[in-house]
Every structure is written in structure tokens, then in C-alpha cells.
N, C-alpha and C positions, 0 to 999 in steps of 0.2 A: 207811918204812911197809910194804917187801916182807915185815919177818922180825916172828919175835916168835910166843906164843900166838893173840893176839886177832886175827892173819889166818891162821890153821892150818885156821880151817871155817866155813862162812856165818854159821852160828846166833850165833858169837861176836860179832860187833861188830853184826848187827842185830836180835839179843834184849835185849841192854844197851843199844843204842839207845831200842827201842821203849818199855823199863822205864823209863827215865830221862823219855822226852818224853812219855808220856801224860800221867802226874800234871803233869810241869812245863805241859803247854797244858789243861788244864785249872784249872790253880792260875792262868794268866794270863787264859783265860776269868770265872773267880771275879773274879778282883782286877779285872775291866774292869769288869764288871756292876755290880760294888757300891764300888770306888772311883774305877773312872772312869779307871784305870791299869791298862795301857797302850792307850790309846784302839783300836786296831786289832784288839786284841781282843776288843771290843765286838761285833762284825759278826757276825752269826750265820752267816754264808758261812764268815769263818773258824775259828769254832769246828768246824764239820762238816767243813771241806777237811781240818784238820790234823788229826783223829782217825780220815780216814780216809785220805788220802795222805801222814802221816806217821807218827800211830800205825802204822795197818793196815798199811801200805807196808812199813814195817820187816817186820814180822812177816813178809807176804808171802815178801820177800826171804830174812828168813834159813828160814822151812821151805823155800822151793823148792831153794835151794842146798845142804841139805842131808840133805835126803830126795831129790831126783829123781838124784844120784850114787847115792845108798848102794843106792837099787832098779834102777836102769838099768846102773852096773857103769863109769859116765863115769869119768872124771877129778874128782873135787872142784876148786871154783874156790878157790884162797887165792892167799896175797901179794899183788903189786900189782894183779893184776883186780878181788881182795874189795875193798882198799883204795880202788879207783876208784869200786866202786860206793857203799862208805859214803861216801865221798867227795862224790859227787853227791847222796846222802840228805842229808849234812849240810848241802848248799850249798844245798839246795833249802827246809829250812827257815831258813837266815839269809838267805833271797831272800824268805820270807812275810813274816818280823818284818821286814824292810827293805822293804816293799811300799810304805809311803810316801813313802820317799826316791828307789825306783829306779824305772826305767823300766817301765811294766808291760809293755812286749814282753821284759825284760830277764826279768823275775819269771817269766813265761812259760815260757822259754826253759830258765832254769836250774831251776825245780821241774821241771820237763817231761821232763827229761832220763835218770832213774831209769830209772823202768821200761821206755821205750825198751831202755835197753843193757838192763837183766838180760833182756830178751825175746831178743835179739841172742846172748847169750853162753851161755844156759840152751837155745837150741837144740839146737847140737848135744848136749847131753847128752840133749833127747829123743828127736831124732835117732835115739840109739843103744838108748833104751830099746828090752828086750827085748818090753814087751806096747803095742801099740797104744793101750791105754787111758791112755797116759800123753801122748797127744796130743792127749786132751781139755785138758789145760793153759794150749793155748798160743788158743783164743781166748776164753776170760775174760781172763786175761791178757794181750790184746793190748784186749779190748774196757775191762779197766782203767787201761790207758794211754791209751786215748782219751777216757777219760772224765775226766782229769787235764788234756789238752791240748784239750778241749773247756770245759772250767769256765774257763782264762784266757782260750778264746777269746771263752767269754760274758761275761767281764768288761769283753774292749777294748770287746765292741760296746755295753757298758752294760746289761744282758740278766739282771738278776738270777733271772729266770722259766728264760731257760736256763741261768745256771750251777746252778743247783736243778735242772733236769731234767737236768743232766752229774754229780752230786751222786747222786743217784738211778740213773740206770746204773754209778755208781763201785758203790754198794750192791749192788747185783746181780750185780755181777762179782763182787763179794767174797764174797755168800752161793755163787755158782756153785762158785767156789775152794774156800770151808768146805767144801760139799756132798761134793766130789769128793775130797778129801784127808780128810776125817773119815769119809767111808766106806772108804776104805783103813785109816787106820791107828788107828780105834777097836775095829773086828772083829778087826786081827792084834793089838791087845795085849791084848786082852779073852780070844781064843780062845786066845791061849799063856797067860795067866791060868787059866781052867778049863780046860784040859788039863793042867798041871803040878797039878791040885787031882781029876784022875780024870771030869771032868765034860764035858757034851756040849756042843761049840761048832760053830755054823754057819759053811759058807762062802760065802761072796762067791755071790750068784745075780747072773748077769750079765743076765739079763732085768730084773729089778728094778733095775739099775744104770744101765740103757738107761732104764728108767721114767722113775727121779728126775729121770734129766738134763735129759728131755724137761718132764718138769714145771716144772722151774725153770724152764727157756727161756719155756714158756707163760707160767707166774706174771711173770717180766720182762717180756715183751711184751704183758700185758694191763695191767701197771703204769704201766708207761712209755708204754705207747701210747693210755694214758687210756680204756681199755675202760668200758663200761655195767657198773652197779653190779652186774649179774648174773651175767654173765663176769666183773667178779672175782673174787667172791664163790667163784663154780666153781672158778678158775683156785687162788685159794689155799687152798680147803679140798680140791679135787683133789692138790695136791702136799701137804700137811700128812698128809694120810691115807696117802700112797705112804712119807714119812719115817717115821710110825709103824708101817706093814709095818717095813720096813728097820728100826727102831729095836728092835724087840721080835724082831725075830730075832736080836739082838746079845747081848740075857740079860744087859742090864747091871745090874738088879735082882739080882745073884749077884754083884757086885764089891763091895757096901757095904765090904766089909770094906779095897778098897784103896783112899787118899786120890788117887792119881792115875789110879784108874780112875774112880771116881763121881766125879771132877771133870769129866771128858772126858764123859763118860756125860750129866752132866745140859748141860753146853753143849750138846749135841744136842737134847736135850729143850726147851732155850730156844727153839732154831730150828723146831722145830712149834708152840709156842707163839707165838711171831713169827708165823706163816704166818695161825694161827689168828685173832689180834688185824687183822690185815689184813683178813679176810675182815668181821669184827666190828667192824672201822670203816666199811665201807661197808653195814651195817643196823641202826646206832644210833648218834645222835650223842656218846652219852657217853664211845665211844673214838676217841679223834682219832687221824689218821692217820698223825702221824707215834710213835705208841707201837711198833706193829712197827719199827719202826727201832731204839730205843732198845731194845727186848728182844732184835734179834738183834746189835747193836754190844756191849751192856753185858754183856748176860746170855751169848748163845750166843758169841759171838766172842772175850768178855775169859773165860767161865770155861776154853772150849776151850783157849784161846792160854795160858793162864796154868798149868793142868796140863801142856800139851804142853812149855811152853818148864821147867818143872822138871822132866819126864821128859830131856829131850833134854838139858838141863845135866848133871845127874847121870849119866845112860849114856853121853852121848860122853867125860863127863872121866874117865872109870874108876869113879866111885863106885858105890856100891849105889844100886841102883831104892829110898829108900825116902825120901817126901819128910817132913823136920822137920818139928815137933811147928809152929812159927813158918808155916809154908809151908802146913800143914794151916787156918788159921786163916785163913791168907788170900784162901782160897780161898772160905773161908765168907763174909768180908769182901766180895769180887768178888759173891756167889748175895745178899747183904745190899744192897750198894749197888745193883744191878739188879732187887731189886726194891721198893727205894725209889723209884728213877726212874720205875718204872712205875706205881703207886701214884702219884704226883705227877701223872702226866698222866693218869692215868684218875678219879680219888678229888679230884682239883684241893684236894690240899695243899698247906699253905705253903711259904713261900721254906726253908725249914729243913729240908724231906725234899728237895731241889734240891741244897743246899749239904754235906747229909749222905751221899745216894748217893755227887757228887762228891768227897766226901772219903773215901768207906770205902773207892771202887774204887781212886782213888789210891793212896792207902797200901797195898794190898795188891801193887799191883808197884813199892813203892819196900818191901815187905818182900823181896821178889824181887831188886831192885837188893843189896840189904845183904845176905841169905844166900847168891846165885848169882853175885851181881856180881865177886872175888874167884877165884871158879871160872872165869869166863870169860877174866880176864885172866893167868892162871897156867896151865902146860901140863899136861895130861891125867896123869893118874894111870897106872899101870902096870895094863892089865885082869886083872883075877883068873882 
């Protein structure tokens, strides 16, 4: 497992991971709901755990591995440490599907295990980063491994109220991560975009960057810590307002022209819209509360992850930045299926806008699987 393409860099075996098992637990969610197979995937716990500590997980894993080298100057992690860690990703979801048969201290133990080590071994890589700000990282990232090894502990104690509340700090981690890694790297491919076009591109205000971060933290902590409808209210239309400073100074309205820019571009756009559905579920009952979830998993998370990971296919294997006519469509698929979902829970459509987001956004990274798939397991092209 030490040789080969598919442990030469993070992104490879946990972007083919991730493409592979979203559709697949979602297509086992479907097939619970409506046939009753396979009973475990019934549980609305585990439909939420595994789209976001396995989907999301994966993803995590391979941008951190291989963006926090290429900007900090580390070593890249490949062969047997990559392999250890797909390793424990894969073991930790045939420890979910086996959840009835095995021990749940066992289930525990073994899903639990990921993010621990990548927290362990992505140290020192931050360690060595050259800008401090790359040690923002490490505690979303430690606070979403706890929220992984908090969810089975809500389970032994019978606690579905807390593993929902460990479910919801995972959330938070994970916007914190987007937050911080999409304002890195949507500004530097944007501003090399209009520069090579003669055009004026912003940089990085580290005051506003201190802003956001603070903001999140609040938006989390009036979330989670079940604040009065008023303080919410503040809390998320205070940070929605901070990401649309931040967003509009980015000038992503001047990318239309590139499918992997206005893809990245409007995933960010989802996550103020997210912010803003929050605030607007706590001042009218027609949008329930868990829709901001669903806008920034479907919408900001899957369009982001879904342009990033065909950028990062393409530029690490040697190709050209230019993503297939197939790859363009599916990106519309992902901006289609998210906001079917949300439409469903605000507009309270039928089972059929339910089963249709679920299937557009599927299909759209099993188009990713069949165009990129192939890419990832064959070695890198010769850079031009």
C-alpha cells in the first residue's frame, strides 16, 4: 500500500474516496426510507454522522494534506502514513455499516480514530508553516474530532439530544475550516485570474480576516449554546454581513467566464445565504431550522469541494486548469440539487423534490468519480 500513484498526495485516495461514498450513503439513506433496506440506514443520526464524518471527513483530509505542505514548504504526507490514514477512514465507515453487529465501544473507537491521527501528523507541517495563520487549523480541527468522539459518546449514554448537539458542533467546525481555507484559496485563484486578464484584484485584509473568524466563533457559540432568539438573530446576520464585505471584495462577478471559478465563487455565496436562513428561522416559522444546514452542507460545501477537488485533479496531475464540458454540468447538477433541498424544507414539497436534490447532487460527484477517477489513480502528467 506504501507505492503506487494513489499514495504520491493526500487529495488522491481522499477526493476518490469522498466522490465514491457520498452518492453511495445517500443512495443507502434513499433505499432505507422508502424500502426499508438497509434498516440502519434509516436513523436520521446516521444519515447526518456519515455525510459529515465521512463525506466531509474525507474531503477535510485530503485538502488539508495537501494544501497545508504546498503553502507551509513541509514535507507532503504519502505512502504508508497516506495509506494509514485512508485506512482508518475506510475502517471507520465499515464500523458505521457494522454498527449492529459490533460493539458500540468498538464502533466508537474505530470511527474515532481519523481525525485524531491526521491532527497528530498535520502538525508538524503547521508547525513549520511560515505565516501564523495557518495555526488557525488546528482547533476547528481538533474541535471536529471531538465532536466525532462526542456523537459515539452520546450514543453509549442513549442521548440522542446530545449526539444532535455533537452533530451540530461537527457543523461548526466544518463551516469554521470552509471559512478559513476559502478565504485563502478563493482570493489567490481569483486574483491570479484577473491579473493575468490586466485587472484590479484585492488582497487578503487581515483585519477582516480576524473579523470573520471572530464571527464564526460567535455564530457557533450562540448556536450551540442555545442563545435567545435575539442573539441569534445578531450573531448570524452579524457574520453573514462580515462574509459579504469579504465576498465582494473578491470580484468574483468578473470570473463568469471560468467554470471553476464561479463554481468556488457561488459555494461561498451559499454560506451567507446559510447564515442568513438561520437568522430567518428564528423570526418565522416557515423556515425550519435545520434549512441553514442543508444550504451550507449541499450548497456551500458540495459546490466549493466539488470545483476545488476538479481544480486540484487537474493541476496536480499536470493537466490544464480547464474543467470538461461533463464537469461543467455538474456543477450545475450540485447549484440544482441544493436548491431543491431547500425548496423542500422551506416550500414543504413533495417526497419527489427529496429524492430528486438526492439524486442530482449524487450524480454529480459520481460524474467526478468517471471523469477524475482514472486521474487520480494513474501518475501525474509531465508539467508544461
Amino acid at each position: 500500500m506504501s507505492g503506487g500513484a494513489l499514495w504520491s498526495s493526500g487529495f488522491r485516495p481522499f477526493f476518490l474516496a469522498a466522490a465514491v461514498y457520498g452518492p453511495l450513503a445517500l443512495a443507502l439513506w434513499l433505499a432505507a426510507g422508502y424500502l426499508g433496506w438497509p434498516p440502519y440506514a434509516a436513523a436520521p443520526l446516521w444519515h447526518a454522522h456519515e455525510m459529515l464524518f465521512g463525506f466531509a471527513a474525507a474531503l477535510v483530509c485530503g485538502v488539508l494534506l495537501t494544501a497545508l505542505p504546498s503553502w507551509s514548504g513541509a514535507a507532503e504526507l504519502r505512502g504508508a502514513p497516506l495509506a494509514l490514514l485512508a485506512t482508518l477512514w475506510l475502517a471507520g465507515r465499515l464500523a458505521l455499516h457494522a454498527s449492529g453487529w459490533l460493539p458500540r465501544l468498538a464502533v466508537g473507537v474505530i470511527d474515532g480514530a481519523l481525525l485524531p491521527a491526521l491532527c497528530v501528523m498535520l502538525f508538524a507541517t503547521v508547525a513549520r508553516a511560515r505565516r501564523t495563520l495557518f495555526w488557525w487549523t488546528v482547533p476547528p480541527l481538533v474541535a471536529f474530532a471531538g465532536a466525532n468522539i462526542a456523537f459515539h459518546v452520546a450514543l453509549a449514554w442513549r442521548s440522542p439530544a446530545g449526539a444532535l448537539w455533537a452533530l451540530m458542533l461537527g457543523v461548526h467546525a466544518l463551516a469554521f475550516l470552509f471559512t478559513l481555507y476559502g478565504g485563502l484559496f478563493i482570493p489567490a485563484f481569483t486574483r491570479r485570474y484577473l491579473q493575468q486578464r490586466g485587472e484590479r484584484a484585492a488582497a487578503i485584509l487581515m483585519p477582516l480576516e480576524y473579523a470573520t473568524a471572530l464571527a464564526m466563533v460567535a455564530f457557533a457559540a450562540a448556536d450551540l449554546l442555545g442563545a435567545p432568539p435575539r442573539w441569534m438573530v445578531a450573531a448570524a446576520l452579524a457574520a453573514a454581513a462580515i462574509h459579504a464585505w469579504r465576498f465582494a471584495r473578491w470580484r468574483g462577478w468578473r470570473t463568469t467566464g471560468e467554470p471553476l471559478l464561479w463554481c468556488i465563487h457561488l459555494g461561498y455565496l451559499w454560506l451567507i445565504a446559510a447564515l442568513v436562513l438561520r437568522a430567518a428561522a428564528e423570526l418565522t416559522p416557515r423556515v425550519p431550522r435545520e434549512a441553514w444546514i442543508h444550504a451550507f452542507t449541499l450548497g456551500a460545501y458540495g459546490m466549493l469541494k466539488i470545483g476545488l477537488m476538479t481544480r486540484v485533479a487537474l493541476r496536480h496531475t499536470g493537466r490544464p486548469l480547464a474543467a470538461p464540458r461533463p464537469m461543467r454540468v455538474a456543477f450545475v447538477m450540485v447549484l440544482a440539487g441544493a436548491l431543491l433541498r431547500l425548496a423542500y424544507s422551506v416550500y414543504a414539497l413533495g417526497e419527489w423534490a427529496l429524492v430528486g436534490s438526492a439524486l442530482l447532487w449524487g450524480a454529480a460527484f459520481l460524474a467526478y468519480v468517471a471523469l477524475h477517477g482514472p486521474m487520480l489513480l494513474a501518475p501525474s502528467l509531465p508539467r508544461r
